[in-house]
C-alpha positions as CSV (number, residue, x, y, z in Angstrom):
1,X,-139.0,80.2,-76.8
2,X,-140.3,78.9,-80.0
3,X,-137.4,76.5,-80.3
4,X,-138.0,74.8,-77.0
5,X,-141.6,74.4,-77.9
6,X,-140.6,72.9,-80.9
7,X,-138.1,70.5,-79.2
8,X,-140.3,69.3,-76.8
9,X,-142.9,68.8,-79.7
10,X,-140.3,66.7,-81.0
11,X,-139.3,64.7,-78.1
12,X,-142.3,63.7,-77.2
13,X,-143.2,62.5,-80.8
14,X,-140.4,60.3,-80.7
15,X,-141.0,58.6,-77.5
16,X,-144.6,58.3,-78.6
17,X,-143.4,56.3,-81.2
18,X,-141.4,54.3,-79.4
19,X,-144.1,53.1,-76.8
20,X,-146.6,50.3,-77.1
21,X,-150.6,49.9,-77.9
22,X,-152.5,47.1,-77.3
23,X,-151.9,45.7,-80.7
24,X,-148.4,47.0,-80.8
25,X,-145.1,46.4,-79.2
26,X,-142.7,48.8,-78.0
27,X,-139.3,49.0,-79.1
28,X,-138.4,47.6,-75.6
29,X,-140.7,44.6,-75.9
30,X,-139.7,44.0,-79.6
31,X,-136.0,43.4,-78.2
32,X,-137.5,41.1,-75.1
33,X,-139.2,39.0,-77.2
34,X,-136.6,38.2,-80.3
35,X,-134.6,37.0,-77.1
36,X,-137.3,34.8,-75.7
37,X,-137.6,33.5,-79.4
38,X,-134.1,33.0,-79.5
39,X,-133.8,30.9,-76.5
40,X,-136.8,28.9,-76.9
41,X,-135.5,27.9,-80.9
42,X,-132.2,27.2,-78.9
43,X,-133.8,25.5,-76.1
44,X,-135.6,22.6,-78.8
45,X,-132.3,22.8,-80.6
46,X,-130.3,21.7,-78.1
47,X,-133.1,19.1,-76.9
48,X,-132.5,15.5,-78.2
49,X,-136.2,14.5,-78.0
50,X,-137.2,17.7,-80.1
51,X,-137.4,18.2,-83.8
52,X,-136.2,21.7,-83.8
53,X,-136.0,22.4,-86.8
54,X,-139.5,21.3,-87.9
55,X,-140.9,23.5,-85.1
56,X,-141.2,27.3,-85.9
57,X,-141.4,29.8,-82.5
58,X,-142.4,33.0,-82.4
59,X,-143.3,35.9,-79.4
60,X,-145.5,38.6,-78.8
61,X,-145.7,40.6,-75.3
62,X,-144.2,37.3,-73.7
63,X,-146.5,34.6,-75.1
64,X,-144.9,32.0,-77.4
65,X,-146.4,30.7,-80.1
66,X,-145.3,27.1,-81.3
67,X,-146.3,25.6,-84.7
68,X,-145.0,23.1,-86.9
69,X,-144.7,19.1,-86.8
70,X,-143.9,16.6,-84.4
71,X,-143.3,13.0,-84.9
72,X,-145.0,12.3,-81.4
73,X,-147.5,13.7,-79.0
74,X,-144.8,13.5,-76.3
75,X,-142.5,15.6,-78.6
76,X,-145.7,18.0,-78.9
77,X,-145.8,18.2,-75.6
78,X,-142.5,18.3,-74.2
79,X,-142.0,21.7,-76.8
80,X,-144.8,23.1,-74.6
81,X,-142.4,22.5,-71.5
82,X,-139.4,23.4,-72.8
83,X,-141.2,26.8,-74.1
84,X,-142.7,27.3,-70.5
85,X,-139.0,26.7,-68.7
86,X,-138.0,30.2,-70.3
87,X,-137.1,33.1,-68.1
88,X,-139.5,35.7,-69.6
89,X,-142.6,33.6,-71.3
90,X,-145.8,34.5,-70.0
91,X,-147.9,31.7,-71.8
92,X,-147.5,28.9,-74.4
93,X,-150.0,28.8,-77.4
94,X,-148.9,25.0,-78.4
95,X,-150.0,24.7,-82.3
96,X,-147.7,21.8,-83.6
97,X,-149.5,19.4,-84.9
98,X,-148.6,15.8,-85.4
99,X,-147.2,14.2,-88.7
């Protein structure tokens, strides 16, 4: 009896610690968003009138955050939409600034 206490106990501490807060991510959403990350960098990679490397993404709970430099405002912008065109992304926070 006592060990089935105990293992319940223990179950449920470690799926507590795998769930979110609202100031943390679960381990589910850490994974979601490293991919949405990945294909947004790829995304301005692979986008001739981006600077991809000059622009840094990252994601939290599905909203990406762009920073960095752009040589234009239509390369500032057209980050925003190739950002937004992502299967996943909730909202764009566009912080590139212009050189």
């Amino acid at each position: 009896m006592i060990r089935k206490t105990m293992l319940v106990a223990l179950l449920g501490l470690l799926l507590n610690a795998c769930a979110g807060s609202p100031t943390e991510e679960s381990t589910g959403q850490y994974v979601d968003n490293s991919a949405i990350t990945t294909k947004v960098k790829s995304a301005l990679f692979a986008d001739p009138g981006t600077s991809g490397l000059s622009i840094s993404v990252e994601t939290y709970k599905g909203t990406v955050q762009l920073s960095g430099f752009a040589h234009t405002e239509a390369e500032r912008n057209r980050a925003g939409t190739i950002a937004r065109s992502v299967p996943g992304v909730v909202s764009v926070k566009n912080d590139i600034h212009l050189r």
